[in-house]
Structure formats: structure tokens, C-alpha cells
N, C-alpha and C positions, 0 to 999 in steps of 0.2 A: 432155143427160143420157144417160148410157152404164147398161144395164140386163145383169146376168150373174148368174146361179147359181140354183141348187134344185136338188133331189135328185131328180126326176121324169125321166125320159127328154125330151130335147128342153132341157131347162133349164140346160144348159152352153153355149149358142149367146146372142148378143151382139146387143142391140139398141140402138138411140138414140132419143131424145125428141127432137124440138124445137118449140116452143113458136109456138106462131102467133101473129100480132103485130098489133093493131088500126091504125086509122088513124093513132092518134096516138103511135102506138111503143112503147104498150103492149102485156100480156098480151091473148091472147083467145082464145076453145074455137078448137077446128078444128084442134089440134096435129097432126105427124106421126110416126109410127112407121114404123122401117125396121130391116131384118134387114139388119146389120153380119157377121157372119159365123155359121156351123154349129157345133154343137159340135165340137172336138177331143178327141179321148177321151187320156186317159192313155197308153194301149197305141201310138196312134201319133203322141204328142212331144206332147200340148197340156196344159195345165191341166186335163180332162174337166169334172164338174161339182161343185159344193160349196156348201156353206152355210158361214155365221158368218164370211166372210171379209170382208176393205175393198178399197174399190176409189177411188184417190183420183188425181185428175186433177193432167196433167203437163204441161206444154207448156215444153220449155226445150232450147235445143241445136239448133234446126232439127226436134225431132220433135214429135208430139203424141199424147195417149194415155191410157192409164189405166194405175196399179201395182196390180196384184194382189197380198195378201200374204196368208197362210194362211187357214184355214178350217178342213172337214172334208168328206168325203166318206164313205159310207157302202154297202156294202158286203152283198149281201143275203145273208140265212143260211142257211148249208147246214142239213141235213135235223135235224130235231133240234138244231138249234142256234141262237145268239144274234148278233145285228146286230152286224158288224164295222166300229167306226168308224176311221176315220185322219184324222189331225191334222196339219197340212202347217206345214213351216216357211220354203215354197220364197217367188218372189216372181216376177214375171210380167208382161212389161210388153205392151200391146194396141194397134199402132199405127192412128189412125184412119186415118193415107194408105195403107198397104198391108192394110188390115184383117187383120190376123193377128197369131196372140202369137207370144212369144218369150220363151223362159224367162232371168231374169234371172241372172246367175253373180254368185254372193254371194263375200263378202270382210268383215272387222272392221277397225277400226283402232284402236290405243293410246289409253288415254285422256290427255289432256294430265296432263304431273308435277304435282305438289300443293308450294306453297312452303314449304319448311321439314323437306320429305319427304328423307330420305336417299337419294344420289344410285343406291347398290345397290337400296335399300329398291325405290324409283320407276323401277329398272331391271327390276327382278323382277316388280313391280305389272302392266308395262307389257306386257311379255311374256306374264303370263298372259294377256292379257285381247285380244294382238295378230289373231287370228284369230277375235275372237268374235264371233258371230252370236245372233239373236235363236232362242229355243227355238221349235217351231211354236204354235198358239195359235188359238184363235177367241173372234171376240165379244170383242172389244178396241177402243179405241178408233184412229181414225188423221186424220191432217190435213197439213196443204202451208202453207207459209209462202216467204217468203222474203228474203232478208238481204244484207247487203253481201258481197260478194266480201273474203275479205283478214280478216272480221271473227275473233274468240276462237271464234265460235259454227262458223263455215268453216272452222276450220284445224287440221288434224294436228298430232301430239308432237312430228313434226319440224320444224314451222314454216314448213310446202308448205302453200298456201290451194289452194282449190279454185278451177278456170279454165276456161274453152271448150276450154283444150286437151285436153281428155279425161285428163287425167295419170291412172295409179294408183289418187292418191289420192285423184281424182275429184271430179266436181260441175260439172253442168250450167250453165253461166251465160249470161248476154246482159247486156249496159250496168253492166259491173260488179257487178250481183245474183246471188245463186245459191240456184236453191228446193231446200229443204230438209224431207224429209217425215220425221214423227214417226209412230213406233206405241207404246202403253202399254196395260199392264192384260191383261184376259182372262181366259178358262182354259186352262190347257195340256192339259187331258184331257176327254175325253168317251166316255162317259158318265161321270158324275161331274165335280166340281169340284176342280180345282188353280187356286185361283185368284191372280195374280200383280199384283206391283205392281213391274216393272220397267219403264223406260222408253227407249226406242231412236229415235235418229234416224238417217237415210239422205238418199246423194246417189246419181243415176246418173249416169254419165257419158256424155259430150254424145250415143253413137251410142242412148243406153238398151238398154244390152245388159249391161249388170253395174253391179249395186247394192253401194254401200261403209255398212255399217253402223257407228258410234258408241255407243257403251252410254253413257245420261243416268242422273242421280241417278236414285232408287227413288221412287213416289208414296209418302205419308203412310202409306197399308194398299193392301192388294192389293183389285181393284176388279173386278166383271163385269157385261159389259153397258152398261159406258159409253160416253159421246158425247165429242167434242172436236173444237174448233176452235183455227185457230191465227192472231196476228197478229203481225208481223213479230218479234223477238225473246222471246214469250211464248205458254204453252201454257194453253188452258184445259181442265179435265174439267169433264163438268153430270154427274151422277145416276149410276145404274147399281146394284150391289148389295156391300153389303158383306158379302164372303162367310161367310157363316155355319159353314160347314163346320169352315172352319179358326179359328173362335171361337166354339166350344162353348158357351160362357156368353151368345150369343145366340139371342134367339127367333126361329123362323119364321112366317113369309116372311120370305128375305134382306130385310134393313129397303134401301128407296131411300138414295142419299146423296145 
């Protein structure tokens, strides 16, 4: 288990769990904790510290690690004045072999054409959307699956799958598989609720130094504070809050879903 973030001083630095293991290969007390790395402040080149972010394990391409993907950090107030939050849209990858991060260089790509779509129509579609990245966000849900190499779910407009060769268009693979991380939901602001139901999937490529983002259909409603797991071609959400903000005609507390 990889352990990062609070808004306390000291609370940007990176710890691990591991779990002590009885005679018979089970769980058992007596785990250990270890200080993986110091914080990195902002100012010089790291993630510093933050809340509301995900942090979801990677292992593919020869590296191993954790992705970072936004948050918020918080910012204390000048004299007279009110708590400055910022909401990140960056992504961040933590390797366990050289224990250090490394900010991830983002990139979009096209959504696959729609059949029956006009060939302009799906030319124009395409290009908006060619450089598109997720908005920053906290308190979203995030998960790791993984799928065939070559599959609809791995493959760009252009018809390039994702391979070990680190291409562009990127994605991490071993034995034909290529993991595949999802993020959905959130809020996009804080203080206050923007809360969203858009949903995004990502590959890095093999060195984990630039993450290629995909725009997925939109969930049912915009959702905050949800959970999510993934298994091989299907995404699940449990719970979280249906935002009330943005649906005045419900009561509070944002109702669970």
C-alpha cells in the first residue's frame, strides 16, 4: 500500500504499507511502514501536497508505481482574507525503483468516428475533441483494468493499438495486455460544488512519463464522492452524492446513490 497527501506540513511525503504475513501466508499484525520519499514542494518541480486526489497502482512497461491525478491544495490567507483553494488537472507518476515523481506530459486523442456519422461531420467531431484533456477535479472516482492489446477499448481513430513500443499513441503493455486507467465524476471547484459526470480513460507509455487521455460516454448524472472499481472491459461506480447543487428540486444532505 503507497500512502500521500494532507494539507498539514510534512503531509506531501510518500509512505508504504506492507502487511506482515503469518505462518500460513496469511495476514498478520506486525506490518511495516517506511518512508518512501520527502515531500516535493511545488516551487521546486514536485506535486507538493493535496487532498481529494486518486492515487492508482501501475505496474506495466518495465516500471512500477502509482498515478497521481488531481486534487487540491490549499493555500493559506493573507491578512484579512479567505482560503485559496487550487484544483489541479496535472497527473504524476511515483516510481517505486527510483522513489521519485515525475510529472506526467498529458496529451487527448480522437474519439473513434460513429457509423453512419458524416465523413466532415466526424472530421470536425474529431478534431475538437483531438487535444482533449480531462478538466482538474477532486473527489472523483479512479480504477486500473486491463484488456487485450489490439482490442476497440485500446485503439485510436486511426486504427494504431496500443504496444510496448511506447508509440504516441501510447499504452503500456506486456503479453499482449494493455492496463488501462479510468477517472469519472467529482467536483471541478472548491469551495463549492461543480459537480461532473464526465468520464476519461488513460494509457501511459511504456517509460511512464506522458499520459494519453480518451474522453468515455458521460455517467447517467454528475456524481461526488464516488467509489469505482474496474474488471477487464467494465467500469463500476458504488455510492457517492448526487449533487444537489446543480438540482435545486432536491433535498439536503446530498441524498447517497
Amino acid at each position: 500500500m503507497v500512502l500521500y497527501g494532507g494539507l498539514v506540513d510534512g503531509q506531501g511525503d510518500v509512505w508504504s504499507y506492507t502487511p506482515a504475513t503469518g505462518p500460513t501466508g496469511g495476514l498478520s499484525s506486525g506490518g511495516v511502514w517506511e518512508k518512501l520519499a520527502d515531500e516535493v514542494p511545488a516551487a521546486a518541480g514536485g506535486p507538493g501536497r493535496r487532498v481529494g486526489h486518486t492515487l492508482t497502482g501501475w505496474v506495466a512497461g518495465g516500471v512500477a508505481g502509482v498515478v497521481l491525478y488531481g486534487g487540491r491544495s490549499t493555500a493559506p490567507p493573507e491578512p484579512g482574507g479567505t482560503i485559496k483553494n487550487q484544483v489541479y488537472d496535472d497527473a504524476w507518476f511515483f516510481d517505486l525503483g527510483s522513489r521519485s515523481w515525475r510529472q506526467l506530459q498529458a496529451r487527448g486523442v480522437a474519439a473513434p468516428a460513429v457509423a453512419g456519422v458524416a465523413a466532415a461531420a466526424a472530421a470536425a467531431s474529431a478534431s475538437a475533441v483531438a487535444d482533449a484533456t480531462p478538466p482538474g477535479r477532486l473527489y472523483h472516482a479512479a480504477m486500473v483494468t486491463v484488456l487485450p492489446a489490439g482490442s476497440a477499448a485500446t485503439t485510436d481513430s486511426s486504427g494504431s493499438s496500443s504496444s510496448s513500443s511506447g508509440s504516441s499513441s501510447g499504452g503500456s503493455s506486456s503479453g499482449g495486455l494493455v492496463r488501462v486507467g479510468l477517472v469519472a465524476a467529482g467536483t471541478l471547484t472548491s469551495p463549492g460544488l461543480t459537480c461532473a459526470a464526465d468520464a476519461w480513460a488513460f494509457v501511459l507509455d511504456c517509460a511512464a512519463s506522458a499520459i494519453t487521455w480518451a474522453r468515455l460516454p458521460d455517467l447517467p448524472a454528475p456524481l461526488y464522492d464516488t467509489r469505482g472499481a474496474a474488471w477487464r472491459a467494465a467500469a463500476y461506480l458504488q455510492g457517492g452524492h448526487l449533487c444537489a447543487l446543480e438540482q435545486p428540486g432536491r433535498a439536503q444532505p446530498y441524498p447517497f446513490w
